[in-house]
C-alpha positions, 0 to 999 in steps of 0.5 A, a space after each residue: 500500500 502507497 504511503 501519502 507521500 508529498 514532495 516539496 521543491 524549493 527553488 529559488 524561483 518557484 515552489 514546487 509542491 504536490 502529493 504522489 497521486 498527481 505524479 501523472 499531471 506533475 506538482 503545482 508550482 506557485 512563486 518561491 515569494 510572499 508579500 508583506 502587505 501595508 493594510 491597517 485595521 481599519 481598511 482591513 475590516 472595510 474591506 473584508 479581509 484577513 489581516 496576515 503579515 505574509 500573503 504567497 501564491 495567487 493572492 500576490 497579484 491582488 495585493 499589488 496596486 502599483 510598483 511601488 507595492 514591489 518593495 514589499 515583495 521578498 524573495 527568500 532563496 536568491 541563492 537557494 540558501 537562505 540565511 539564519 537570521 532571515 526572518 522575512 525568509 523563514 516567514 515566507 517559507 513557513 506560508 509556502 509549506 501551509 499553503 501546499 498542505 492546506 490545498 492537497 490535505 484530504 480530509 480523515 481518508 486519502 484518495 484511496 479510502 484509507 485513513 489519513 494520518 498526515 504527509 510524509 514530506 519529501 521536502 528537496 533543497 540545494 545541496 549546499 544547503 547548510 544543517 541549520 536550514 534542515 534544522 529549521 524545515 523541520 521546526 516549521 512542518 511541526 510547527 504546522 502541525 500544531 496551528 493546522 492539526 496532524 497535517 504531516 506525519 514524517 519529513 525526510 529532506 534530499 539534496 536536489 541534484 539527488 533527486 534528479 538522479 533517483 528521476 533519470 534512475 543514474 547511479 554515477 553521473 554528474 548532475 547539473 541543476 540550473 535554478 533560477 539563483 544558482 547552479 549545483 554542479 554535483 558528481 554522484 556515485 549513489 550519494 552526492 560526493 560533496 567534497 566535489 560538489 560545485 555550486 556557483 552563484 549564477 542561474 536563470 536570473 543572471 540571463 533575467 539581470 542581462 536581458 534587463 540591462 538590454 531593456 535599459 540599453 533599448 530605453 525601456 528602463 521601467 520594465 527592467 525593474 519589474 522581474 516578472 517582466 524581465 523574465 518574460 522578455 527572456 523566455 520570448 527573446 533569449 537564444 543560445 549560440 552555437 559560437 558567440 562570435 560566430 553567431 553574433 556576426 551572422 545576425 549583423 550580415 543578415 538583420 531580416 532573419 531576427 525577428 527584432 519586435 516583440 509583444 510581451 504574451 499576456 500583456 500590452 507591451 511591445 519591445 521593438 529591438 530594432 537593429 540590436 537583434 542580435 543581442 538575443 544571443 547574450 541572453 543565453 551565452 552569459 549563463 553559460 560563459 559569463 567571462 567572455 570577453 563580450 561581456 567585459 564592456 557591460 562590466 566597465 558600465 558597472 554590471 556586476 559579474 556573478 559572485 565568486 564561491 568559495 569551496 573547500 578554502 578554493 575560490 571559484 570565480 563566479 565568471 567560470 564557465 559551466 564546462 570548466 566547473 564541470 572539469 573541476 569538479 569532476 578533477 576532485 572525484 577519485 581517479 577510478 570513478 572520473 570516466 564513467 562520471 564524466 560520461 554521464 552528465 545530466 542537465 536539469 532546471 529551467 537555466 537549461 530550457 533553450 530551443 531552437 527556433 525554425 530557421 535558426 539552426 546551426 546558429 542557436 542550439 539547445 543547451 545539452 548540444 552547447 555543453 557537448 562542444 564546450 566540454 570537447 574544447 577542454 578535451 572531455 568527449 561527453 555525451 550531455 543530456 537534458 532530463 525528460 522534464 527539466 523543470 519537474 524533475 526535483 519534485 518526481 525524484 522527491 516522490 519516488 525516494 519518499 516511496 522508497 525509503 521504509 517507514 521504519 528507517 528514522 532520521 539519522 543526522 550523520 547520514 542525513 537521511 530517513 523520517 524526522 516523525 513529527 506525529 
């Protein structure tokens, strides 16, 4: 008989969430932000509604009234580590979790007739997520549980580049996770080594802060400041290029080919780009190689590359590019195991999600065929492959190691695994 398991991913962008009967359909996904709304108790009662100090999900939007309102939007996990003292982080996460139990809690009996005890939650966070942040997920699913009632029975707590693993059934591969604010470059030989773990400072929102920085190159300054709209303007605009230069000089001989005008979906904006097309392809490079030396005149104007790391006393510079981090740390896995790791690389996250448009192939790729070439030009003949459902792939690894682990195996904090039992 199946255990009520619910699986929750916090990434830096999103939220995750969902029990193991929508694994057909996938989870809910509701943004990894909460709103701290100005609303006295007056107005509150004028209007009839609940006066909270955090608002997540759907209800933001409803919240918002102007941009101004946008300063008391937070965003917990910018680089999916949130810190210990943040307590407008630990508040919003609190809600995050509520707010999922709450939708998907059954009643007394679980979609099949049985009795239900509460959820045992898979809960995946990044894995250079430190003993305090599974300390303090826990404390916030028991203290769920006394304000709501027995909604969770046990938490267990993975590492997200493992749960991508357990997805694509890898044993010795190395993962790597693009999320909206970093990216977990992780070598895995049934567990995550993390003496070669690699995480850097960078994901999607460093392809949102350089297309915001074209938005304000092409004069349209008061969308660059609205994330949400930046995003958009990326997924609509942003390509990969198969060579930078290459590409670049293609679009310049041949402007008709780029479409340079573009009306935002759901919205009434229109960003014309005209002559400046090309630069749709430094949306997509500077994930991937943020220290090209096209980059350099953005950062004389003052853009700020991705943060350096610091791992195991080493430095890694935050304008790396993906392939060599990929080499480093495969460098630091044991001798033994570096070919048949180096042979299995896995893409996962919506750092990945490029295509191709019609008309534009051999001058934009994909990014498992853009990690093949720069990893053959550090001399590693690898074979890159993006996961059957990038932006899933955490939360339907979470449920099916929540339906593996047995019900009688305990929380250990040396192995860091098993169910912490809150009931």
């Amino acid at each position: 008989m199946s255990k009520p398991v619910f699986a929750s991913d916090f990434g830096t962008s999103y939220y995750k969430y969902g029990p193991w009967w929508i694994m057909k359909t996938g989870p809910d996904m509701i943004e990894n932000r909460g709103y701290f709304p100005k609303i006295s108790k007056v107005s509150a009662e004028i209007r009839g509604v609940k006066v909270r100090e955090v608002i997540v999900g759907p209800e933001v939007s409803e919240f918002l009234e102007s941009r101004a309102d946008l300063s008391r939007l937070y965003y917990p996990m910018r680089n999916g580590i949130i810190e210990r003292d943040d307590d407008k982080g630990w508040k919003v996460v609190k809600e995050l979790v509520r707010y999922g139990l709450l939708k998907y809690h059954p009643g007394s009996t679980d979609t099949t007739g049985v009795p239900f005890h509460g959820f045992f939650v898979v809960a995946s966070l990044a894995a250079q997520a430190p003993t305090y942040m599974y300390e303090r997920l826990f404390e916030i699913h028991r203290e769920i549980n006394e304000e709501e009632g027995n909604l969770v029975r046990a938490v267990t707590i993975i590492p997200q580049p493992l749960a991508v693993a357990i997805a694509e059934r890898a044993v010795t591969c190395v993962v790597i996770e693009a999320g909206h604010g970093n990216t977990q470059v992780t070598p895995i030989s049934r567990d995550v080594i993390k003496t070669a773990l690699i995480p850097l400072n960078r994901g999607g929102s460093d392809s949102d802060r350089i297309a915001a920085q074209i938005l304000k190159d092409l004069g349209y300054s008061d969308l660059a400041r609205e994330e949400k709209f930046v995003r958009m303007f990326k997924e609509s605009v942003g390509l990969l290029p198969l060579d930078i230069e290459k590409s670049i000089e293609w679009a310049k001989d041949h402007p008709s080919a780029l479409q340079s005008v573009f009306k935002i979906p759901g919205t009434t904006v229109e960003v014309d780009m005209g002559d400046k097309a090309w630069q749709r392809f430094l949306i997509g490079e500077y994930f991937f190689n943020p220290g090209h030396e096209i980059f350099e005149s953005y950062y004389v104007r003052g853009f700020t590359p991705p943060k350096d790391t610091l791992v195991g006393g080493e430095v890694i510079p935050g304008d790396v590019s993906l392939a060599e981090a990929v080499k480093r740390a495969i460098s630091k896995t044991p001798v033994e195991l570096q070919s048949s790791i180096a042979k299995n690389i896995i893409l996962s996250g919506g750092g990945f999600n490029w295509s191709v448009p019609k008309g534009l192939e051999g001058i934009a790729v994909d990014s498992p065929t853009k990690m093949k070439i720069m990893m053959r030009e550090l001399g590693l003949d690898t074979q890159p492959k993006m996961v059957s459902d990038p932006q899933f792939s955490v939360w339907r690894g979470a449920i099916v190691y929540g339906m593996a682990i047995g019900e009688g195996i305990k929380w250990d904090w040396r192995k860091m695994e098993g169910w912490l039992y809150l009931s």
